[in-house]
C-alpha positions as CSV (number, residue, x, y, z in Angstrom):
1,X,-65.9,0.8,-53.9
2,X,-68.2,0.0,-50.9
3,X,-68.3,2.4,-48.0
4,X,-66.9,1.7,-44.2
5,X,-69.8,1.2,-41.4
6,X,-68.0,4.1,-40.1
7,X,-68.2,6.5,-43.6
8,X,-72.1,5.5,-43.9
9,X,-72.5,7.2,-40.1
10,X,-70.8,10.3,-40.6
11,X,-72.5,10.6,-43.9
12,X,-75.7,9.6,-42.3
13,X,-75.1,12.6,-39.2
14,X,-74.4,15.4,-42.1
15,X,-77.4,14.6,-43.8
16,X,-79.0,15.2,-40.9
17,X,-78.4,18.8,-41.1
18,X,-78.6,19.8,-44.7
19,X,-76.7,23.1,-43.9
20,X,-73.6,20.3,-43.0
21,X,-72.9,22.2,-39.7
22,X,-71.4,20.4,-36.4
23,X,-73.7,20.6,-33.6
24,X,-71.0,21.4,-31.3
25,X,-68.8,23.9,-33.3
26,X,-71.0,25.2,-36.2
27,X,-68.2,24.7,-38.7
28,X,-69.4,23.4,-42.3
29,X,-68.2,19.5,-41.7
30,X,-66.0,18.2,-44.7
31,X,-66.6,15.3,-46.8
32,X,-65.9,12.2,-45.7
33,X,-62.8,12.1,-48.3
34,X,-61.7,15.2,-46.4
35,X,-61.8,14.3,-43.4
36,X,-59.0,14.1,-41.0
37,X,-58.0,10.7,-40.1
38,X,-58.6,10.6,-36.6
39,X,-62.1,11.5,-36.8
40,X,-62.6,9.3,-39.9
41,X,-61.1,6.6,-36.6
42,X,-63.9,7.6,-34.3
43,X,-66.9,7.3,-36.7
44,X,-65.2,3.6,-37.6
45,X,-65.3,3.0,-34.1
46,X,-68.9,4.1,-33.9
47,X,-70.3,2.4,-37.1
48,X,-69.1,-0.5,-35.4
49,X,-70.1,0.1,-32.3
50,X,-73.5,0.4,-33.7
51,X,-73.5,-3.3,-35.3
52,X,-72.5,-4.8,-32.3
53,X,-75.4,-3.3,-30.3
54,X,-78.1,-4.5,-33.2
55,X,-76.2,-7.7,-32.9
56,X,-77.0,-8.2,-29.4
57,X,-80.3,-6.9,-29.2
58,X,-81.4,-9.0,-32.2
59,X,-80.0,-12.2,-29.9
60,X,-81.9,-10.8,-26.5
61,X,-85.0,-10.8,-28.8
62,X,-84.2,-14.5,-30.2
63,X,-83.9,-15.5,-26.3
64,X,-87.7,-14.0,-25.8
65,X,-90.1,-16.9,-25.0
């Protein structure tokens, strides 16, 4: 099974602190399988977020003489 734009972020954010700790709490962060739903929303929301601002840069720098 292929992962969501919005599980590769959240995967991609706790990798970033091999401990697994949230930068605002300091609780452990759970898998992405454990996650609760409306946060799993949120990181979909920002995974594609995140394609849509590649997107348009990538056509700004095709515009470019």
């Amino acid at each position: 099974m292929s992962k969501t734009l919005g599980q590769v972020a959240y995967e991609a954010y706790c990798a970033a602190d091999p401990a697994m700790q949230s930068s605002v709490t300091g609780e452990l962060l759970p898998l992405w399988e454990q996650a609760d739903p409306g946060i799993k929303k949120r990181w979909e929301a920002a995974g594609n977020a995140a394609v849509v601002a590649d997107q348009m840069s990538r056509s700004q720098e095709n515009k470019s003489p």
